[in-house]
C-alpha positions in Angstrom: 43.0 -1.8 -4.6 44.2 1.6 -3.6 41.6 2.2 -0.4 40.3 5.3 -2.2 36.6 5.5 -1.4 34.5 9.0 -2.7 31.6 10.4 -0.7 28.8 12.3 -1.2 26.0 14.2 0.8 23.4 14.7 -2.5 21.1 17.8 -2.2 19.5 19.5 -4.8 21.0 22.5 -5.1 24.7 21.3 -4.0 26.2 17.8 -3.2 29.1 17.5 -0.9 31.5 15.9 -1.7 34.5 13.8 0.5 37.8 11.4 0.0 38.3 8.6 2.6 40.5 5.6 2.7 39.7 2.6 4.2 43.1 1.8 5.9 43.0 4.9 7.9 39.4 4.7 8.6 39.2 8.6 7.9 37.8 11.2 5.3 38.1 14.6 4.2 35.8 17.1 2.4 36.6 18.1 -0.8 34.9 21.3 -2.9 31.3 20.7 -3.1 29.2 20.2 -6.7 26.8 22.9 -7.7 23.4 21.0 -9.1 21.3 23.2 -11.7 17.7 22.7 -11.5 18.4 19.2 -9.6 20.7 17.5 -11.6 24.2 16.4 -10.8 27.1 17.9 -12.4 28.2 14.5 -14.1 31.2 16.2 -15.8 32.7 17.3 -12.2 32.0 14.0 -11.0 33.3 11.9 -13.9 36.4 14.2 -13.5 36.5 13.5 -9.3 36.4 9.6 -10.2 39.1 9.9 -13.1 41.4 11.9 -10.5 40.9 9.6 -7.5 40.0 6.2 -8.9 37.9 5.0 -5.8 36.9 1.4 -5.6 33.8 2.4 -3.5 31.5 4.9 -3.5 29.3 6.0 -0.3 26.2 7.8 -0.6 23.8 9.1 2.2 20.7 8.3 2.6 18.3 11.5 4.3 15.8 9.2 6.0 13.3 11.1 8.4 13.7 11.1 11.9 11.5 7.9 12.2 13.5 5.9 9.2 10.7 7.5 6.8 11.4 8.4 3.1 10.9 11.8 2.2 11.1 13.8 -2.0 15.3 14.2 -0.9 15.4 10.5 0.0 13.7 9.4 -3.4 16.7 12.3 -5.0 19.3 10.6 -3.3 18.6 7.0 -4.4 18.3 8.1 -7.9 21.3 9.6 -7.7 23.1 6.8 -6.2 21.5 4.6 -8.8 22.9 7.0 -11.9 26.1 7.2 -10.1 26.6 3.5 -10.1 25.5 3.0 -13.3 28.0 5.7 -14.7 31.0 4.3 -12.6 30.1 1.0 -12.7 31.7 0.9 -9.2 29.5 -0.6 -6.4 27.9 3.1 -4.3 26.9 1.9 -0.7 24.0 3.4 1.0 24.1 5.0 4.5 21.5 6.4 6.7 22.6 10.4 7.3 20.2 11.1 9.9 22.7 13.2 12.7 25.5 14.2 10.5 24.4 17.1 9.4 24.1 18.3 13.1 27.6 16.7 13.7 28.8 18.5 10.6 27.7 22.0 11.7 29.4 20.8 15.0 32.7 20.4 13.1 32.4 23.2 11.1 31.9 25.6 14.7 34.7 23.7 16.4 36.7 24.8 13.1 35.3 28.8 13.4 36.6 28.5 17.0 40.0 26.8 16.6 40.5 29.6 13.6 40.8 27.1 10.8 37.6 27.9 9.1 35.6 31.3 8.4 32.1 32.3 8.2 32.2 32.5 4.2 33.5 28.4 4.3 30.1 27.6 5.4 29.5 26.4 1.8 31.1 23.7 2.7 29.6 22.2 5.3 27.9 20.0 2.8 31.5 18.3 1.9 32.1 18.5 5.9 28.8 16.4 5.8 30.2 13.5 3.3 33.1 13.2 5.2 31.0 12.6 8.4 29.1 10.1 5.8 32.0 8.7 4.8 33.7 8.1 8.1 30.2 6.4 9.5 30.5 4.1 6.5 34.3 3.2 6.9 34.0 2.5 10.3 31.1 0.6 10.4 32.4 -2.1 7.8 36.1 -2.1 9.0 34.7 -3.5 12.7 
């Protein structure tokens, strides 16, 4: 068990993408994937589980405001779906509503402490996972 768990914010024109580790309880963004016409680049993510081996992967789910399903909702469960089935690791669900607001809080805090730049904003997606990815760790390590 090396603690190593991946995370992603799927969208379909990039996916975010984030390490954490479940001992620390914490997670970091990692260069997002570019997605052509929708689909995944499965040779970048084949090559991010080759380099970090997770034993987890975390996924978030883009529910509506209200818990609704929405087109993005349906994208991300396939994805998560192909991405188990590739890995053959087990990819957790979680409900993303607020993280892309606490994201873009993140990413503002890091314009202002000058440790990010406008032109970084492309990864706020990655900034996103993490935030993912940290809900997740934290909620099953109680």
């Amino acid at each position: 068990m090396t603690g190593c768990v991946l995370g992603f914010d799927f969208g379909a024109r990039r996916i975010g993408v984030a390490s954490g580790n479940r001992i620390s309880q914490s997670a970091r963004p990692l260069p997002a994937l570019i997605a052509q016409k929708g689909q995944p680049d499965w040779t970048r993510i084949e090559a991010l589980l080759s380099e970090w081996r997770p034993e987890a992967l975390v996924v978030g789910l883009p529910l509506t405001l209200d818990g609704g399903e929405q087109a993005i909702t349906r994208g991300a469960r396939a994805f998560a779906d192909a991405l188990g089935t590739r890995s053959k690791l087990p990819v957790h669900l979680v409900d993303e509503r607020h993280t892309s607001q606490e994201a873009a809080r993140r990413f503002a805090a890091q314009r202002a402490a000058g440790s990010a730049r406008r032109r970084d904003a492309e990864n706020i997606d990655s900034l996103a996972a993490a935030v993912i990815l940290e809900s997740w760790l934290t909620q099953t390590h109680r």
